[in-house]
PAZAPA-4460 file (N, C-alpha, C; in steps of 0.05 Angstrom, whole numbers, plus 32768, in hexadecimal, padded with zeros to 4 digits):
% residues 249
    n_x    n_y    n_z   ca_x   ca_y   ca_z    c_x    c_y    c_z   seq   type   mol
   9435   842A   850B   944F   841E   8506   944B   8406   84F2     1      X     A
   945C   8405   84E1   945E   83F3   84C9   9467   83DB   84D5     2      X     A
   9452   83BF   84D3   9456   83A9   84E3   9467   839D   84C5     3      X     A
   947B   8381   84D4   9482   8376   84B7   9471   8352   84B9     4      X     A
   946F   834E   849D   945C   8332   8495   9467   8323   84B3     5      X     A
   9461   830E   84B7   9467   82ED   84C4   9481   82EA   84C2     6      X     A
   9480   82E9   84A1   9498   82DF   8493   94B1   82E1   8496     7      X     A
   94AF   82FE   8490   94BC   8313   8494   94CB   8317   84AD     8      X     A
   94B1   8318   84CB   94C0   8318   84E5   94CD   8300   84EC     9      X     A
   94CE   82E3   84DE   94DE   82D8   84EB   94F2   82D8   84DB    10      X     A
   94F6   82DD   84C0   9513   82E5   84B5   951D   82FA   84CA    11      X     A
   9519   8308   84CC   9523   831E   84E0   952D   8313   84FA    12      X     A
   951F   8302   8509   9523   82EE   851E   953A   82E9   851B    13      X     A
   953D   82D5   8504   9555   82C4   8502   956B   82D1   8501    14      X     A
   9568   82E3   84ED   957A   82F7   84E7   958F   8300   84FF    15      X     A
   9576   8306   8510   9586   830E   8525   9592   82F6   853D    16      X     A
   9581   82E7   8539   958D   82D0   8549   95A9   82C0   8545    17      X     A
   95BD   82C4   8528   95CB   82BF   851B   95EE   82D3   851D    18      X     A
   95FF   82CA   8530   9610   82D5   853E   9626   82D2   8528    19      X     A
   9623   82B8   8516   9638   82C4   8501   962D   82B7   84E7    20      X     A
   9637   82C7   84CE   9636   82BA   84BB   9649   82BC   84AD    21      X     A
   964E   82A3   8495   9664   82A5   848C   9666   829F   846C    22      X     A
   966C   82A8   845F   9668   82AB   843E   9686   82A6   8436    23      X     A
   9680   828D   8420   969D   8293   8410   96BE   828F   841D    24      X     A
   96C1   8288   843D   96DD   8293   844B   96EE   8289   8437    25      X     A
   9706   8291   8432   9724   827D   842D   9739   8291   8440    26      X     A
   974C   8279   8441   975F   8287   844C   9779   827C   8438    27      X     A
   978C   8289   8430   979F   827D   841F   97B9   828A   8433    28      X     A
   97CB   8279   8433   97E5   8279   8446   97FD   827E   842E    29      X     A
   9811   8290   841F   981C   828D   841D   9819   8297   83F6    30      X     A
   9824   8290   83E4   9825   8296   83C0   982B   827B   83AD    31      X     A
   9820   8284   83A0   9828   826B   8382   982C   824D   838B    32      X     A
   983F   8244   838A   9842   8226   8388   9844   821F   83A9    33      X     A
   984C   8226   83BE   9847   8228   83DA   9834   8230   83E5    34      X     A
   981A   8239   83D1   9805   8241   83E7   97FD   8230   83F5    35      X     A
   97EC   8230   840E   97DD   8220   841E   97CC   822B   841D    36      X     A
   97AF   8218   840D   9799   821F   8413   9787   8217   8430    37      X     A
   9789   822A   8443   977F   8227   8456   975E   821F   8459    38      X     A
   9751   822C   8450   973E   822B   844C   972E   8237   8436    39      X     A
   9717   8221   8424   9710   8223   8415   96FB   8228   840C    40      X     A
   96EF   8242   8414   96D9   8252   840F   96C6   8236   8426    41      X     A
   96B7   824B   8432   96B3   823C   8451   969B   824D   8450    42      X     A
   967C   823B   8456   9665   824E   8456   965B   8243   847B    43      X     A
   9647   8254   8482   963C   8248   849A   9634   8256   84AE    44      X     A
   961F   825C   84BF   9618   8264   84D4   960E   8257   84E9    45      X     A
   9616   8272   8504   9615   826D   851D   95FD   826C   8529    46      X     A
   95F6   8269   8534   95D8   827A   8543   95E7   8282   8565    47      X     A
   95D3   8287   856B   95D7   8291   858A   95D7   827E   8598    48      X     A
   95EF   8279   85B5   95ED   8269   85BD   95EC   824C   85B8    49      X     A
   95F4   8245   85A2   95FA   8224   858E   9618   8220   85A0    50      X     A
   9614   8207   85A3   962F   81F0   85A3   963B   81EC   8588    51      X     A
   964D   81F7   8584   965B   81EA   856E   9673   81DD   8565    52      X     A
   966B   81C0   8568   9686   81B7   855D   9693   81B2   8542    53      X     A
   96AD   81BD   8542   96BC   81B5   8527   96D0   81A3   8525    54      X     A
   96C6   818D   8512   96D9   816B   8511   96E2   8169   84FA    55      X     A
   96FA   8161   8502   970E   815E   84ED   9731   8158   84F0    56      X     A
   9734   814A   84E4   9758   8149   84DE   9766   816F   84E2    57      X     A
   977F   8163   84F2   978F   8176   84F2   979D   817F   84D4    58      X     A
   9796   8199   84CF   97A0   81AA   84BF   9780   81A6   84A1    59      X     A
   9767   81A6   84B5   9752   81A3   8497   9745   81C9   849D    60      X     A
   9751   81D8   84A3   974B   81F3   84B4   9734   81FD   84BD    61      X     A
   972E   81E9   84DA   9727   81EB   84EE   9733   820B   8500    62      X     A
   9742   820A   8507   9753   8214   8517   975A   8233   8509    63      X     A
   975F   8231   84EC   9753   8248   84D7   9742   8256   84D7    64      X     A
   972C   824E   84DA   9713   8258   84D8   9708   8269   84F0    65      X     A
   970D   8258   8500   970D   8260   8528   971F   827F   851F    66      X     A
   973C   8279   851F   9749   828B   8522   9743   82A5   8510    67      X     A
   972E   82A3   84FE   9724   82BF   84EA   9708   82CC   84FB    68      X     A
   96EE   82B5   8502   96E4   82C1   850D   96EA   82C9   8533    69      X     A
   96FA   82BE   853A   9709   82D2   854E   9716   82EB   854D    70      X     A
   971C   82F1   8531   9727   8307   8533   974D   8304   8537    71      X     A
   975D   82EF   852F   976D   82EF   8532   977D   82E9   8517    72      X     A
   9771   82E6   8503   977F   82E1   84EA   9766   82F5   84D4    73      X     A
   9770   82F7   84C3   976E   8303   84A1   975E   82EB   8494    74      X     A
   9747   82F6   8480   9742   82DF   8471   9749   82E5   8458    75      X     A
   974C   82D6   8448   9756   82E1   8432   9745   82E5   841D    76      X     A
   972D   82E1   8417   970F   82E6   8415   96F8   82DF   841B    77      X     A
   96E1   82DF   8415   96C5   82E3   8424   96C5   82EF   843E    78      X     A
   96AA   82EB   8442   96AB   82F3   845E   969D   82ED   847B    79      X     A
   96A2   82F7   848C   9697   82EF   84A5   9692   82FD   84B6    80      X     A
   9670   8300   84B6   9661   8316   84CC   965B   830B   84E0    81      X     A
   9662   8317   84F7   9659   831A   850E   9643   832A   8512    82      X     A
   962D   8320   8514   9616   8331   8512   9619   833F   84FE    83      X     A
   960D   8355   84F2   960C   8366   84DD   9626   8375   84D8    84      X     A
   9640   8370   84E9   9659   8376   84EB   9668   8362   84D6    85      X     A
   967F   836D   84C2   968F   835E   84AB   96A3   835A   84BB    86      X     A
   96AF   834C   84CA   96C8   8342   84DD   96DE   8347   84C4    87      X     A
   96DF   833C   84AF   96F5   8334   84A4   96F2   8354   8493    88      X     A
   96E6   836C   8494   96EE   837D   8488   96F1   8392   849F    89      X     A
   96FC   838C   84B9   9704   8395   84D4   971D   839C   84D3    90      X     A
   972F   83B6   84D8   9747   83BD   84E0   9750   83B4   84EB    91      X     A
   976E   83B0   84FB   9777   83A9   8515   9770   83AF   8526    92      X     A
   976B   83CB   852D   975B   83D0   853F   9744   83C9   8542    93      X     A
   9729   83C8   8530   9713   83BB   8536   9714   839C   853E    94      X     A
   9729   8395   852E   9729   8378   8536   972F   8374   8555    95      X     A
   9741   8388   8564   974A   838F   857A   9731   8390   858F    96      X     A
   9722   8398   858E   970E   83A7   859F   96FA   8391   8595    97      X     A
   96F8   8381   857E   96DB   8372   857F   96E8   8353   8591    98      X     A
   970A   8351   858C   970C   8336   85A7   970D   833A   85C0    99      X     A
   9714   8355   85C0   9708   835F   85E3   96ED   835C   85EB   100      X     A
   96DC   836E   85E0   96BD   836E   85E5   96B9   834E   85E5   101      X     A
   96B2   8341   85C6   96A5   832C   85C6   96B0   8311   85C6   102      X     A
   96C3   830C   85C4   96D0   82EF   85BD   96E4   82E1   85E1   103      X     A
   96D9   82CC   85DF   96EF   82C3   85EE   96FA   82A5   85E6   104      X     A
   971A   829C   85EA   9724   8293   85E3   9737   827A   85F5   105      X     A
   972D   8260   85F4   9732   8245   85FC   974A   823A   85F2   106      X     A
   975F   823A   85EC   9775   8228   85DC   977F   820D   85F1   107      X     A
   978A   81FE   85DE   9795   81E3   85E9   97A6   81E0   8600   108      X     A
   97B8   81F7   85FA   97C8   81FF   8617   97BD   821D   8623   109      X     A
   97BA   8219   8640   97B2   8223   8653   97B8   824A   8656   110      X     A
   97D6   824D   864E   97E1   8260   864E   97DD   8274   8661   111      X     A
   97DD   826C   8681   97D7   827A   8692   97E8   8286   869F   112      X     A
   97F2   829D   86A8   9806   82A5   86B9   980F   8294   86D7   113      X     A
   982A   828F   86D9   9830   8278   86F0   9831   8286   8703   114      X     A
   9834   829C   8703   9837   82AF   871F   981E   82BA   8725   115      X     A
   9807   82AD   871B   97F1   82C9   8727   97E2   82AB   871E   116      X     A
   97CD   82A5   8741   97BA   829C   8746   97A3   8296   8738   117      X     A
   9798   8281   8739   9779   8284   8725   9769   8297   8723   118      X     A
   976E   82A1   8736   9754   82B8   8738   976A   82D3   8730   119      X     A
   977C   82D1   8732   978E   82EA   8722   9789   82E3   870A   120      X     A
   9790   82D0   8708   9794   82BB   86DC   9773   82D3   86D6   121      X     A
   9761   82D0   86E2   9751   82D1   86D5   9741   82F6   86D4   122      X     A
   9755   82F9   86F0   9744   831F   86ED   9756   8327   86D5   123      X     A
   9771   831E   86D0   9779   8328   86B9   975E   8331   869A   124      X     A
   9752   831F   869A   9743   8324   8687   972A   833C   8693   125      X     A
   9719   8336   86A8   970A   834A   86B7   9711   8363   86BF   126      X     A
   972D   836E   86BC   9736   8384   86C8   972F   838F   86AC   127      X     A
   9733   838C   868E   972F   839C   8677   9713   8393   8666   128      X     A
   9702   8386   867C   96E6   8385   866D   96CA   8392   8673   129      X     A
   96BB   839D   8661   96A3   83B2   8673   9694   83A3   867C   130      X     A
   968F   8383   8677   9678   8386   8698   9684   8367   869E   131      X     A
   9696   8365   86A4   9699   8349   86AB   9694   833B   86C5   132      X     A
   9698   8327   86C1   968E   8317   86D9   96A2   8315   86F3   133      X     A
   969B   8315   870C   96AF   830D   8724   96BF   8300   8720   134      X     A
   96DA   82F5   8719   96EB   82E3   871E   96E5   82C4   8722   135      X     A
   96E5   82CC   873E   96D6   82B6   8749   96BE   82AD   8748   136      X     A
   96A9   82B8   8739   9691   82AB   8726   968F   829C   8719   137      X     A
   96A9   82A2   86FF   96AE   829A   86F3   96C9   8281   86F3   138      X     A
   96D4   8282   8707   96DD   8263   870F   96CB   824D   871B   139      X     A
   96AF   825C   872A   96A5   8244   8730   9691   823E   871B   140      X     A
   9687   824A   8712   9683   823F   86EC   9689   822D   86ED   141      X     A
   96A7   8222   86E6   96B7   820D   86DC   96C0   81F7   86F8   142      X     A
   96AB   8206   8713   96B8   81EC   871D   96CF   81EC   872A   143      X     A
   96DB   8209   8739   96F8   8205   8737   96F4   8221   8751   144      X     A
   96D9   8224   8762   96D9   8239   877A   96E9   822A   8794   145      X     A
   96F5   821B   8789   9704   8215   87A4   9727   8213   87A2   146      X     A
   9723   821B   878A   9741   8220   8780   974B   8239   877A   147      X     A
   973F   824A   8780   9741   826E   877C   975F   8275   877D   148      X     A
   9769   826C   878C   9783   8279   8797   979E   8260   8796   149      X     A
   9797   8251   8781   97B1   8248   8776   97BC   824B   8764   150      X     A
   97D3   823D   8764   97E1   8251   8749   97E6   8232   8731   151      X     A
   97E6   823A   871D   97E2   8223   8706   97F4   820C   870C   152      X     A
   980B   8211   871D   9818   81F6   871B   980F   81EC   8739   153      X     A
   97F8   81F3   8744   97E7   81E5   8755   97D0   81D1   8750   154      X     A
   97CC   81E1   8730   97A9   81D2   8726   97B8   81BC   8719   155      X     A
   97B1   81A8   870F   97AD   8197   86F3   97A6   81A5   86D9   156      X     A
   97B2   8197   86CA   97AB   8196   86AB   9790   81A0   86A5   157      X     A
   9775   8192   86B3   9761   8193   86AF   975B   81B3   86BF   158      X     A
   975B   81B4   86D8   975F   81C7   86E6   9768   81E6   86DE   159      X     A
   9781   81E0   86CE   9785   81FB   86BD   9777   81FF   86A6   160      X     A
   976F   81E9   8696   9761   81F7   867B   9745   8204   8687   161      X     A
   9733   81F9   86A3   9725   8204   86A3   9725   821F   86B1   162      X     A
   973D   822A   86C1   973E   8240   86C9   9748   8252   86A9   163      X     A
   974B   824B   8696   974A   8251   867D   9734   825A   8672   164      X     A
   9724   8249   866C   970D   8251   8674   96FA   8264   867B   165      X     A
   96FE   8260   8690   96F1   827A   86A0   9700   8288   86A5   166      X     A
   9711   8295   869C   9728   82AD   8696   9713   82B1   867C   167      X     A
   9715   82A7   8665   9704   82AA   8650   96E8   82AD   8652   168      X     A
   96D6   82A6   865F   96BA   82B3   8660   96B1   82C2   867A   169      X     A
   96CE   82CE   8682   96C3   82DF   8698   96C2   82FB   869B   170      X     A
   96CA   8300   8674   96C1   8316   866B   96A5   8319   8658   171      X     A
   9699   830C   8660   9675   82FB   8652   967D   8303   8633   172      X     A
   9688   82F5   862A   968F   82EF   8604   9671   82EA   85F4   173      X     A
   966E   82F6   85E4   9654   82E9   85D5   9663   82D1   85D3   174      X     A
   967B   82D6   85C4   9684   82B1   85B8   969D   82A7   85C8   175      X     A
   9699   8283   85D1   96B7   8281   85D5   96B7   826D   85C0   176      X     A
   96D9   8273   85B8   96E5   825E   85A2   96F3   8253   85B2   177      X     A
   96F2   8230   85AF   9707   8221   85BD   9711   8214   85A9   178      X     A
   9735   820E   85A6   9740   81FD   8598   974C   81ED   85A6   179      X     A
   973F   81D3   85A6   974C   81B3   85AE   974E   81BC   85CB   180      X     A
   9739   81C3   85D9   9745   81D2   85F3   9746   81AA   8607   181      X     A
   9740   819C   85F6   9746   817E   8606   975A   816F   8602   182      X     A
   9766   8182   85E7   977D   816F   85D7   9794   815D   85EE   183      X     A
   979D   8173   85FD   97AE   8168   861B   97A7   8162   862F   184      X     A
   978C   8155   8624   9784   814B   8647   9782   8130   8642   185      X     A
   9782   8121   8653   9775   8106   864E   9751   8103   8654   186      X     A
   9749   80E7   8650   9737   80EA   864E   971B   80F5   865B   187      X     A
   971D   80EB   8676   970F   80F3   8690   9719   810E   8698   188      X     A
   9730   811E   8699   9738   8137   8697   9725   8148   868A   189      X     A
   9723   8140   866C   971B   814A   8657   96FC   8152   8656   190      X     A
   96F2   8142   865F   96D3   813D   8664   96C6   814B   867A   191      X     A
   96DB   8155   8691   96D0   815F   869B   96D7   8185   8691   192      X     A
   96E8   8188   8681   96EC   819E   8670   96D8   81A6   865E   193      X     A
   96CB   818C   8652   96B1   8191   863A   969C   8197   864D   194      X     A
   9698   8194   866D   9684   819B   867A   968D   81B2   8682   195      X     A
   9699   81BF   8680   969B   81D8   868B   9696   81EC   8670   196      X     A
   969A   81E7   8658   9691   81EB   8649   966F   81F4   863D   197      X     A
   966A   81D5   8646   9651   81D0   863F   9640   81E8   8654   198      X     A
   964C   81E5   866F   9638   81F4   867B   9639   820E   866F   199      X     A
   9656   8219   866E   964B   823A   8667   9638   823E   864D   200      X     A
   9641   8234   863A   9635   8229   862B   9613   822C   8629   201      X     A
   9607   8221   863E   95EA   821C   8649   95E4   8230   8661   202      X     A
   95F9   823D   8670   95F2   824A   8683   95F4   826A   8674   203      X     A
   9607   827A   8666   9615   828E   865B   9602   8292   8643   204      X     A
   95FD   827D   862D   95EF   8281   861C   9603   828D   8603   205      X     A
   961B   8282   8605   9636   828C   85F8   9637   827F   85E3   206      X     A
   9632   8287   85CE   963B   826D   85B7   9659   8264   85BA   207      X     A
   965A   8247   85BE   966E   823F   85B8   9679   8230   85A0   208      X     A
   968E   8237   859D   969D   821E   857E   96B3   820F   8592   209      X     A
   96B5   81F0   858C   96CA   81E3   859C   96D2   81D1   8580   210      X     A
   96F3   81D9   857F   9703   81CC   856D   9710   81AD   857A   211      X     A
   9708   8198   856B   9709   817E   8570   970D   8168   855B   212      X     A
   9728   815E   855D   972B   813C   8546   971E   8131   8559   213      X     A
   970D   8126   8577   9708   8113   8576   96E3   8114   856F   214      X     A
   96DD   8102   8569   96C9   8102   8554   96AF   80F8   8572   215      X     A
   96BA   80F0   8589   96A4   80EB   85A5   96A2   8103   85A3   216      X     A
   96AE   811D   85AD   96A8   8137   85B5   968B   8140   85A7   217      X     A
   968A   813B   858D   9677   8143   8581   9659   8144   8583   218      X     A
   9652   812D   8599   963F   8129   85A2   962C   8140   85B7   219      X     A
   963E   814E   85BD   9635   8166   85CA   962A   817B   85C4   220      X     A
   962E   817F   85A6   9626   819E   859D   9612   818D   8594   221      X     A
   9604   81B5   858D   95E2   81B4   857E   95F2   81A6   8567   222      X     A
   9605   81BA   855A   9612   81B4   8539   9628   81AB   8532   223      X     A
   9636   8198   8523   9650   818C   851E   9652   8194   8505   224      X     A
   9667   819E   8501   967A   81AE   84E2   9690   8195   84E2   225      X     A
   968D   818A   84CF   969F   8174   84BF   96B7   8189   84B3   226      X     A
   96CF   8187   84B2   96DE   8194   84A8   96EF   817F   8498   227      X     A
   9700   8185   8482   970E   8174   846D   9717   818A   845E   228      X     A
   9739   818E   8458   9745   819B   8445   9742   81B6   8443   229      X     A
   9733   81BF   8453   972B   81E8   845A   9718   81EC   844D   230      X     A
   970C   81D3   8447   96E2   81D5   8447   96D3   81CA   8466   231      X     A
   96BD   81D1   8456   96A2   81C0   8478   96A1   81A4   8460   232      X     A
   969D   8191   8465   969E   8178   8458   9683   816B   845B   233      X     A
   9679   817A   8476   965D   816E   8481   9652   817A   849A   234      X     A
   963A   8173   8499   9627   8185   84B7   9616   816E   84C1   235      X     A
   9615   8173   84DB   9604   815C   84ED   95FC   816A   8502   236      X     A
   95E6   816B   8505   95D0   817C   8522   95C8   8162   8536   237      X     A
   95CC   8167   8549   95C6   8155   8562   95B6   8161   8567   238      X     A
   9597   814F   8566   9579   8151   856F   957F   815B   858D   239      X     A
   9590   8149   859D   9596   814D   85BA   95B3   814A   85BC   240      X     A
   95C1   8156   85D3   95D7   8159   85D8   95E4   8148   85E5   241      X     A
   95F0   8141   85E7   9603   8126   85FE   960F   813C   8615   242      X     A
   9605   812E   8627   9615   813F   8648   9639   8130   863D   243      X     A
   9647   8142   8649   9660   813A   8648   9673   8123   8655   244      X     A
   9663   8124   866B   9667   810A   8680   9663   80F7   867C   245      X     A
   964B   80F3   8665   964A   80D9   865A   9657   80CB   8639   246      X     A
   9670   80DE   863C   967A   80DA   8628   968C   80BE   8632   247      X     A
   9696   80B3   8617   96B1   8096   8627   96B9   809C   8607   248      X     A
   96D4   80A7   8611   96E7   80B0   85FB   96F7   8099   85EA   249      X     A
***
C-alpha cells in the first residue's frame, strides 16, 4: 500500500479535521440602486469542535452568514463546504435533509410549543432523527432534569432558551448555530445559557458558532470573527477559554 509523505498526511489530517470552508461568500438582497450588500465575499474556516464567536454591530452579516451555512438562505456567490460537500450548490431538498441530519439551531426567541411540555418541546425534534439522544438526556445537559414536565410558561426566560437548546442537540448536529441566543436575557440569566452551551460544546464535540454584539461573550471561544459591513474585519484565537460563569457583563 502506497504510504503518503509526513507532509502530505497531515494536510490530509487537517483536511479532514475542517467542518467548513468558505471561499469568496456574498450575499446581495435585492437590484441596482436598492441592493443590500449583505455580505461581502467572506473567507474562513471551521475545524471540528471550535467555539466560535461572531462580533459585531447589528446588520454587519453576522446573522447572514449563519443563515447560508445552515442551510436556510441562498448565497449569491462563492462558496461553502461542509466537508467535501458545496452547501451553497445544494437543492431544496438537499438543503432539506443536510438541516435535518447535521445542523442544529439556537435563535434569540425560544419558539417552543406552549402546549407540549419540555420533554415534548424536545422529542419533537428526536421523533424525526436517526440516532438521537433521550429527551431527557438531553435536558439534563442543560441543567433542566428536574423540569421535564413543564410547560414553557412554567420555566423562565433562561429556562426556555435552554430547553431550546437541547431540543437542538438532541438530534447530535455536527453544528449548532446560535443567533444572539442571550440577546433577551439579562445578565446572570444569560451566563448561565453560555454554560450550557459551553458544555455541549466540550461534552458533544459539536462545533459551535454563537452570534453576539456583546464583545464579553467573546472570551469563550477558541476563535472570534470580527464582523463590519458583510466582511470578517478581524480574527482573535483565545490561547484559553473563559468558563462562562466568570463572565461580569
Amino acid at each position: 500500500m502506497t504510504r503518503l509523505a509526513p507532509e502530505a498526511d497531515e494536510r490530509a489530517d487537517a483536511q479532514r479535521s475542517l467542518v467548513y470552508r468558505v471561499e469568496g461568500l456574498t450575499k446581495t438582497y435585492g437590484e441596482g440602486e436598492n441592493a443590500v450588500h449583505a455580505l461581502r465575499g467572506v473567507d474562513l474556516v471551521a475545524s471540528a469542535g471550535a467555539m466560535i464567536v461572531l462580533l459585531g454591530p447589528s446588520g454587519s452579516g453576522k446573522s447572514t452568514l449563519l443563515n447560508i451555512l445552515g442551510g436556510l438562505d441562498h448565497a449569491t456567490s462563492g462558496h461553502a463546504w461542509f466537508h467535501d460537500r458545496d452547501v451553497t450548490a445544494f437543492d431544496d431538498d438537499a438543503l432539506t435533509e443536510y438541516r435535518r441530519r447535521n445542523v442544529g439551531f439556537v435563535f434569540q426567541f425560544y419558539n417552543l410549543v406552549a402546549s407540549l411540555t419540555a420533554r415534548e418541546n424536545v422529542s419533537l425534534i428526536t421523533e424525526i432523527s436517526d440516532n438521537p439522544m433521550d429527551p431527557a438526556d438531553a435536558l439534563a445537559m442543560v441543567g433542566l432534569e428536574a423540569r421535564l414536565d413543564h410547560f414553557p410558561a412554567q420555566l423562565s426566560g433562561g429556562e426556555q432558551q435552554r430547553v431550546a437548546i437541547a431540543r437542538a442537540i438532541a438530534k447530535r448536529p455536527e453544528v449548532l448555530l446560535c443567533d444572539e441566543p442571550t440577546g433577551a436575557l439579562d445578565s446572570q440569566t444569560g451566563t448561565r445559557v453560555l454554560a450550557a452551551l459551553d458544555q455541549v460544546n466540550r461534552e458533544l464535540g459539536t462545533t459551535t458558532f454563537v452570534i453576539t454584539h456583546n464583545a464579553v461573550i467573546a472570551d469563550i471561544a477558541d476563535e472570534v470573527l470580527l464582523f463590519g459591513d458583510g466582511r470578517i474585519t478581524g480574527r482573535r484565537h483565545n490561547a484559553v477559554r473563559a468558563s462562562p460563569m466568570g463572565l461580569t457583563w
